[in-house]
Biotite code that builds the C-alpha atoms (Angstrom):
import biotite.structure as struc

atoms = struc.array([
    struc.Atom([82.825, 117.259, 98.400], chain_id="A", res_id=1, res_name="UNK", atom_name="CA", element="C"),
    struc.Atom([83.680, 114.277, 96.613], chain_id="A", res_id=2, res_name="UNK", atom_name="CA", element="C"),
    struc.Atom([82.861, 111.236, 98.339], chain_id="A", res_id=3, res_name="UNK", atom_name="CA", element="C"),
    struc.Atom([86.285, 109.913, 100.712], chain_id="A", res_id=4, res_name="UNK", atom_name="CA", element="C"),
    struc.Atom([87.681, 106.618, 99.999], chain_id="A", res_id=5, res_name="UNK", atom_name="CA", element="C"),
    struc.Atom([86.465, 105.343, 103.386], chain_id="A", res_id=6, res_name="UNK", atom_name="CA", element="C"),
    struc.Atom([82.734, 105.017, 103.109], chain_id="A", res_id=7, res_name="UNK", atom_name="CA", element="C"),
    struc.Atom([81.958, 102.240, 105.899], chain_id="A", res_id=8, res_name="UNK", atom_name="CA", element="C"),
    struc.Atom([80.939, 103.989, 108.991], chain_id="A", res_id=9, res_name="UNK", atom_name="CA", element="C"),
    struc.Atom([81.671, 101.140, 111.031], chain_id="A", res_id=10, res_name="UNK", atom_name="CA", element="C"),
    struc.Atom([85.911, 102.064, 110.418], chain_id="A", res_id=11, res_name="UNK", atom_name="CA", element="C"),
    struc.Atom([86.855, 105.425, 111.600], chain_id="A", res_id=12, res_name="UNK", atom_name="CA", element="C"),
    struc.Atom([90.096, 105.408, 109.350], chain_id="A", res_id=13, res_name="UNK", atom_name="CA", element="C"),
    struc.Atom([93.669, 105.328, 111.432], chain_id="A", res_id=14, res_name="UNK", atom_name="CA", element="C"),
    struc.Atom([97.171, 106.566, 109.512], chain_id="A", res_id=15, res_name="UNK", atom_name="CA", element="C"),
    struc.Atom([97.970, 103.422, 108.259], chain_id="A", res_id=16, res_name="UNK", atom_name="CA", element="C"),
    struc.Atom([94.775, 103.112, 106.421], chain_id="A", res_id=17, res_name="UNK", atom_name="CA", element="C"),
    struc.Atom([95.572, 106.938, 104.844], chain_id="A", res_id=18, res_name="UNK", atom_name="CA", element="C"),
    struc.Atom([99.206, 105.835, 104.087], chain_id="A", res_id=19, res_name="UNK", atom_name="CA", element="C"),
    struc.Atom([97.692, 102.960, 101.980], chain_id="A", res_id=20, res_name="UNK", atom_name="CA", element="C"),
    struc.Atom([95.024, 105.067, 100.634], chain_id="A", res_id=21, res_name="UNK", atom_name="CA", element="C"),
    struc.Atom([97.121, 107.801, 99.569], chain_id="A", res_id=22, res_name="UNK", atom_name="CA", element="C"),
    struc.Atom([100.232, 106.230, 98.853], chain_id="A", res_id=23, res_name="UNK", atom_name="CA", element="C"),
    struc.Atom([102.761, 108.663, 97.369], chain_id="A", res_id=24, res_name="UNK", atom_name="CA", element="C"),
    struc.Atom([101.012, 111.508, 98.698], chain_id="A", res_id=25, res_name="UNK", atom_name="CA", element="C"),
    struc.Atom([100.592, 110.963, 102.414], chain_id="A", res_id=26, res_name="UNK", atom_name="CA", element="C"),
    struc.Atom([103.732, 113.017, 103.364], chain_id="A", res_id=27, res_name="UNK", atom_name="CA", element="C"),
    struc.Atom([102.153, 115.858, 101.732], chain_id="A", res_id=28, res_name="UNK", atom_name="CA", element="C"),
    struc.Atom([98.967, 114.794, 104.017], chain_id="A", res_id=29, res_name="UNK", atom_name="CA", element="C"),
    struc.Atom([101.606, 114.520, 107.339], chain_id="A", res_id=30, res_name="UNK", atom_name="CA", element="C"),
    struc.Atom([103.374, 117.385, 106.488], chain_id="A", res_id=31, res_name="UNK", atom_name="CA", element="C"),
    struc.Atom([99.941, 119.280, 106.130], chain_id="A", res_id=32, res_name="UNK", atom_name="CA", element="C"),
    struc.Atom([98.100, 117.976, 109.533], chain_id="A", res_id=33, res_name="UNK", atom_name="CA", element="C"),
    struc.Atom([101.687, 118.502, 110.818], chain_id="A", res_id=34, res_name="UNK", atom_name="CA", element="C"),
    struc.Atom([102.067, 122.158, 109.738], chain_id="A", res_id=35, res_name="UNK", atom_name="CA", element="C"),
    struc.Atom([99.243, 123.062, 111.525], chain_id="A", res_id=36, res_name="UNK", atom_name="CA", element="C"),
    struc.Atom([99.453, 121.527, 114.973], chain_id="A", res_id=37, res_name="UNK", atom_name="CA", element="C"),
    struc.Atom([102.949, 123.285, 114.987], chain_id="A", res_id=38, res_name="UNK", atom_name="CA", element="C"),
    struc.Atom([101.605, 126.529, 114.231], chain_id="A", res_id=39, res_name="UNK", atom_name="CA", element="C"),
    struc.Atom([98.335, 126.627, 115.468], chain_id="A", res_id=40, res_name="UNK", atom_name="CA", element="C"),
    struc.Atom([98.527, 124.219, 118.721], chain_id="A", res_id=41, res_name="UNK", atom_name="CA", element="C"),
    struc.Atom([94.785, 125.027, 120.176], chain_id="A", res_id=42, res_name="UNK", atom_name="CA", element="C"),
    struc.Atom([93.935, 123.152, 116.729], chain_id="A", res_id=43, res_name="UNK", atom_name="CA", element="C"),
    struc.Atom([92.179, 119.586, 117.425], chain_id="A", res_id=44, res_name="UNK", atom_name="CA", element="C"),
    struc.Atom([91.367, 116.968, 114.913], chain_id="A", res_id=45, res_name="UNK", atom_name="CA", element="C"),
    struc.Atom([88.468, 114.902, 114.570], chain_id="A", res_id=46, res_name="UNK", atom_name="CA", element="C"),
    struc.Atom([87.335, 112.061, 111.515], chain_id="A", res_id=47, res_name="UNK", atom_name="CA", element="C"),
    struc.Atom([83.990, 112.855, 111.023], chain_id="A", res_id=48, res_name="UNK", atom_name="CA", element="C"),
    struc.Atom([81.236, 110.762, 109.123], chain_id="A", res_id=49, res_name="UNK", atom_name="CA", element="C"),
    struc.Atom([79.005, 112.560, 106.553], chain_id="A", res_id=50, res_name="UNK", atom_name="CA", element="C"),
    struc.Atom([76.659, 109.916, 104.863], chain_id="A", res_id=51, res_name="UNK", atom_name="CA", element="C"),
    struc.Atom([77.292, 107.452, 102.786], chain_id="A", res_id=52, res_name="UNK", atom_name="CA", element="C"),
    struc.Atom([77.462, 110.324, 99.986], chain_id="A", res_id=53, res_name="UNK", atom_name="CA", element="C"),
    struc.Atom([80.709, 111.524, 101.526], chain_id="A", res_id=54, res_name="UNK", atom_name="CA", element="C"),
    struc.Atom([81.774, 109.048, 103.767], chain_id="A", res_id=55, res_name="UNK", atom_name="CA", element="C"),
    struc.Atom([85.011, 110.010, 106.362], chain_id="A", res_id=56, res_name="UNK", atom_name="CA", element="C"),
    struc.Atom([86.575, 113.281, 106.369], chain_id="A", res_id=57, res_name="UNK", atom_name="CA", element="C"),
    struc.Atom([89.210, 114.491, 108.549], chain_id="A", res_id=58, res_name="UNK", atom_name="CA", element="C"),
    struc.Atom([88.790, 118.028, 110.211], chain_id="A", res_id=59, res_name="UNK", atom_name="CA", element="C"),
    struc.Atom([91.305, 120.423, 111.666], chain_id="A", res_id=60, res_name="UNK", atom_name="CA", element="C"),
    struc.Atom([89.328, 122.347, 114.370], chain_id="A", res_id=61, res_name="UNK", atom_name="CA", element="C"),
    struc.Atom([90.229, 125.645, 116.070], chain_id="A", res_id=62, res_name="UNK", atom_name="CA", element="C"),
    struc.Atom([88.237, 126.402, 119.674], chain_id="A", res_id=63, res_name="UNK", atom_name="CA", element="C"),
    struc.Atom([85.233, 124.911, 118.135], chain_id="A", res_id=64, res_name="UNK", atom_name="CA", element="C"),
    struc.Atom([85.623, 126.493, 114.685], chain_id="A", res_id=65, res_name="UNK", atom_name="CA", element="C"),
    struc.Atom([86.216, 123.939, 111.208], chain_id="A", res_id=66, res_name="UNK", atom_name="CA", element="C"),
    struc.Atom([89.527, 125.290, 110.016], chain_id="A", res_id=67, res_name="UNK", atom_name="CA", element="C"),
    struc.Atom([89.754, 122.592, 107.105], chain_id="A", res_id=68, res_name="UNK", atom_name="CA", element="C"),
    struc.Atom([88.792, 119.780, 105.867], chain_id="A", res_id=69, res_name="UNK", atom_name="CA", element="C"),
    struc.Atom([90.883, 116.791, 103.930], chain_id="A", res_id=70, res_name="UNK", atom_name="CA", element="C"),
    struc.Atom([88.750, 114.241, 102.302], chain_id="A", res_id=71, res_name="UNK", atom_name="CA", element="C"),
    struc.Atom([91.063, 111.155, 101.374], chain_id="A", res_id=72, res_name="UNK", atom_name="CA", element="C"),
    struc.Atom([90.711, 109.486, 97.699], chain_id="A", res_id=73, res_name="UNK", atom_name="CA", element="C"),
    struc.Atom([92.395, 107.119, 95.965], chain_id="A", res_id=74, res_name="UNK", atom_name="CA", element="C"),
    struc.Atom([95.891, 108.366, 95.508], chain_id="A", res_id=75, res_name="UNK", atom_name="CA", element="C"),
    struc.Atom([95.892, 111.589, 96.743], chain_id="A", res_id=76, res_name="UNK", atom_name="CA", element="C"),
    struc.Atom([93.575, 113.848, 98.940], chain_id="A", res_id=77, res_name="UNK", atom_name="CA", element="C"),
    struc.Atom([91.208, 117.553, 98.821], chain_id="A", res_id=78, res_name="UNK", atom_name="CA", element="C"),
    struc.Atom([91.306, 119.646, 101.338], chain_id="A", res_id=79, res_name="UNK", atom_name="CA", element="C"),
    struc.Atom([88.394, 121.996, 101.578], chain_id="A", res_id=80, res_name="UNK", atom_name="CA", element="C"),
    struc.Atom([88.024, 125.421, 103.312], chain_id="A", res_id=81, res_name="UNK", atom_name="CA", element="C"),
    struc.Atom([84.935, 127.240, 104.288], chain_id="A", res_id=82, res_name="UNK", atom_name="CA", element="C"),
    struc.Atom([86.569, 131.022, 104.263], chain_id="A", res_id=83, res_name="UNK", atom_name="CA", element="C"),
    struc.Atom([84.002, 133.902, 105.897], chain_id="A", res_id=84, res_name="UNK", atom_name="CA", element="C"),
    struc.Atom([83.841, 137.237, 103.509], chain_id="A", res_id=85, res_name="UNK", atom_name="CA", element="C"),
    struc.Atom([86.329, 138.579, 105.694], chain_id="A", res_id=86, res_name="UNK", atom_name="CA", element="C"),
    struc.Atom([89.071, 136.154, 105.051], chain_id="A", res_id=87, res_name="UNK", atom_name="CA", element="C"),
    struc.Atom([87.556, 135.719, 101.438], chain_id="A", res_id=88, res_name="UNK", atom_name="CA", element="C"),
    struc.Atom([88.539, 138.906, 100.819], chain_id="A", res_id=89, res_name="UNK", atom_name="CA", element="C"),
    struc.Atom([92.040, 139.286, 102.724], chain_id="A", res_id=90, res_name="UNK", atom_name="CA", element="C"),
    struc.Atom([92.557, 136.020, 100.325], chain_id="A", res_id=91, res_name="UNK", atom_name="CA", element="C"),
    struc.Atom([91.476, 138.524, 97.133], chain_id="A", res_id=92, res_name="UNK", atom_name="CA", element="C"),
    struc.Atom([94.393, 140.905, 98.426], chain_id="A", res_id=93, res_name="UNK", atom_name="CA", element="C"),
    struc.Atom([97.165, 138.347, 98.991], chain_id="A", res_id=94, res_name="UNK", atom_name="CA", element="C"),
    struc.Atom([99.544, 136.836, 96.617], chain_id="A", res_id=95, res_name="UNK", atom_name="CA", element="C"),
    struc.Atom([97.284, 133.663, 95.344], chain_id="A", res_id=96, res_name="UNK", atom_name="CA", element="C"),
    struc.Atom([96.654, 132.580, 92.138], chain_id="A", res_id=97, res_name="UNK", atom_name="CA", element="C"),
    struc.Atom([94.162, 134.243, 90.072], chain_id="A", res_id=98, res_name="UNK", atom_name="CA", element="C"),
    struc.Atom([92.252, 130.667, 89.418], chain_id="A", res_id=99, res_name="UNK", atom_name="CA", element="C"),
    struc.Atom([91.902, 130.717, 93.164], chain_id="A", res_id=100, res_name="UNK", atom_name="CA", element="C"),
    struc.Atom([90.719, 133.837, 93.701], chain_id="A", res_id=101, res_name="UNK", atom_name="CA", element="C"),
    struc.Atom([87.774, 133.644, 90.920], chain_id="A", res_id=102, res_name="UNK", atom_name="CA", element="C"),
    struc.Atom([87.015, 130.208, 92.474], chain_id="A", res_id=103, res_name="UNK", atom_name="CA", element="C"),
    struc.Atom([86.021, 132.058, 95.922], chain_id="A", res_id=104, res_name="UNK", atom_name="CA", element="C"),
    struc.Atom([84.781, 135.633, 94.106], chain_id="A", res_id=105, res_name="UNK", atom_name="CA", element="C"),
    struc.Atom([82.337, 132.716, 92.288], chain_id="A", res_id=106, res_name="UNK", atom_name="CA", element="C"),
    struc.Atom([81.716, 130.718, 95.158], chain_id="A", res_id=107, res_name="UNK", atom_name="CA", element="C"),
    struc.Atom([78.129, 130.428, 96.440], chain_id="A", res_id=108, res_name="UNK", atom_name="CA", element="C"),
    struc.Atom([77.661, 132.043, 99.660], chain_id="A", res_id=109, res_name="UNK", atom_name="CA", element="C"),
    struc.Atom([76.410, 130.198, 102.658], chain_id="A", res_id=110, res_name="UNK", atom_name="CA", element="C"),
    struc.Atom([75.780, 130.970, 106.026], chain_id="A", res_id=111, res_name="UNK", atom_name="CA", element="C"),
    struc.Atom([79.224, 129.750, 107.109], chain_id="A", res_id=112, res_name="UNK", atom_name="CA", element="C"),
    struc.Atom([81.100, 131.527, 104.370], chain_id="A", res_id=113, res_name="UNK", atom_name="CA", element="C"),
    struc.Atom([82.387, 130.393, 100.354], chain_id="A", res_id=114, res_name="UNK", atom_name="CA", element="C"),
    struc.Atom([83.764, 127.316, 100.058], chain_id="A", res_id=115, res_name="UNK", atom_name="CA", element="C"),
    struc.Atom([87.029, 125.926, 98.138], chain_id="A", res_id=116, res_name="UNK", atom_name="CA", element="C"),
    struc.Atom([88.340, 122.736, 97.170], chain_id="A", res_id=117, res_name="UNK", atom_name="CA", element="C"),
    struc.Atom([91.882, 122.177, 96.457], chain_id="A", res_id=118, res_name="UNK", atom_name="CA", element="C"),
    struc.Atom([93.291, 118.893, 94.923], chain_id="A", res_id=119, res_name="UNK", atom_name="CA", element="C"),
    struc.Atom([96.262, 118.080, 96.826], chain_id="A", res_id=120, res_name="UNK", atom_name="CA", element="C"),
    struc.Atom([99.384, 115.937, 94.778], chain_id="A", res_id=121, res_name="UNK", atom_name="CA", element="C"),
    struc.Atom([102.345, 118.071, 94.443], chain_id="A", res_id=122, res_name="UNK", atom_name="CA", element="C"),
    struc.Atom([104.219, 119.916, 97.408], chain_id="A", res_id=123, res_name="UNK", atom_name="CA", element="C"),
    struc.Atom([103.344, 123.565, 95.419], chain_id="A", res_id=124, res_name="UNK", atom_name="CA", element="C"),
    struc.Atom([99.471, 122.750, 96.345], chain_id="A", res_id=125, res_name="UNK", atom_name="CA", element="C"),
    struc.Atom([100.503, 122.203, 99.882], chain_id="A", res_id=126, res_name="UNK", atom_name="CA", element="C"),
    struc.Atom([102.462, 125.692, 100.180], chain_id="A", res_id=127, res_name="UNK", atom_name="CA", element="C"),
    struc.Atom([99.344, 127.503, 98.831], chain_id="A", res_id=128, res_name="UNK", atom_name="CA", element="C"),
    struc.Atom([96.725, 125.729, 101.119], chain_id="A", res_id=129, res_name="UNK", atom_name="CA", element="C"),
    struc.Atom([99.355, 126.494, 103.897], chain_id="A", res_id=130, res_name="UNK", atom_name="CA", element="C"),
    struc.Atom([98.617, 130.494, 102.948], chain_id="A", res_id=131, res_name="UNK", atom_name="CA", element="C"),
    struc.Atom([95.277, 129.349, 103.049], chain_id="A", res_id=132, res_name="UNK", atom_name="CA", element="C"),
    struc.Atom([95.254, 128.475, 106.697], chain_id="A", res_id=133, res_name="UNK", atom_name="CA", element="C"),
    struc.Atom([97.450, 131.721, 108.057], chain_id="A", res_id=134, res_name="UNK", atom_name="CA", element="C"),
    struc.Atom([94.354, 133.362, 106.323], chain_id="A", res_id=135, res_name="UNK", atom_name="CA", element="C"),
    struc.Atom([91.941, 131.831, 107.508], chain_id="A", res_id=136, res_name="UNK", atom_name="CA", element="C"),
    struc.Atom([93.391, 131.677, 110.890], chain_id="A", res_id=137, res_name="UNK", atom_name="CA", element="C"),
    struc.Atom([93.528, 135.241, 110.994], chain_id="A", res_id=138, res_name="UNK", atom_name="CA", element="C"),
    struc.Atom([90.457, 136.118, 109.777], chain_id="A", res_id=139, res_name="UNK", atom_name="CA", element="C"),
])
């Protein structure tokens, strides 16, 4: 993960700080963390603190399980999925990109599943991390 634009772990970051952060892009980020309450209410959030390496990340939780993670930088934001070989496959059968799907077949295996990073600055990212989720949700 690249390392969030909020570093000090004395300031657990609030949505005007994001909004400032992100600028153009934070209705993709609202939309996003909106999206996902709305279709998945048991989902909590939480801002979490990594290290100074990573510094503040924001995590979508469902019934104690990550769903995803967005990392805010300067001008935009990642989000980052941990996907079990279950839903790593379903993902290798659904209608994603290719570049995706080599990015998990190539994906080092971990105890919690692959992991994927998606750079998020145009609403067409946001409607394929939104399949994403359903998959991931389901799986």
């Amino acid at each position: 993960m690249a390392v969030s634009i909020f570093d000090d772990k004395t300031i657990i970051p609030d949505n005007n700080m994001v909004a400032a952060a992100l600028s153009g892009t934070f209705s993709l980020w609202d939309d996003l963390v909106s999206h996902v309450k709305a279709e998945y209410p048991s989902v909590t959030e939480e801002w979490k603190h990594y290290g100074k390496a990573f510094g503040w990340t924001f995590k979508l939780i469902s019934k104690k399980r990550n769903l995803l993670f967005l990392v805010p930088l300067g001008g935009y934001f990642r989000v980052r999925f941990v996907l079990g070989e279950k839903a790593v496959a379903c993902a290798g059968a659904a209608a994603l990109p290719q570049e995706i799907k080599d990015a998990l077949r190539v994906a080092m295996p971990n105890v919690e599943g692959r992991s994927i990073d998606i750079d998020i600055n145009h609403h067409e990212q946001l409607v394929l991390v939104k399949a994403l989720i359903k998959i991931k949700f389901e799986n």
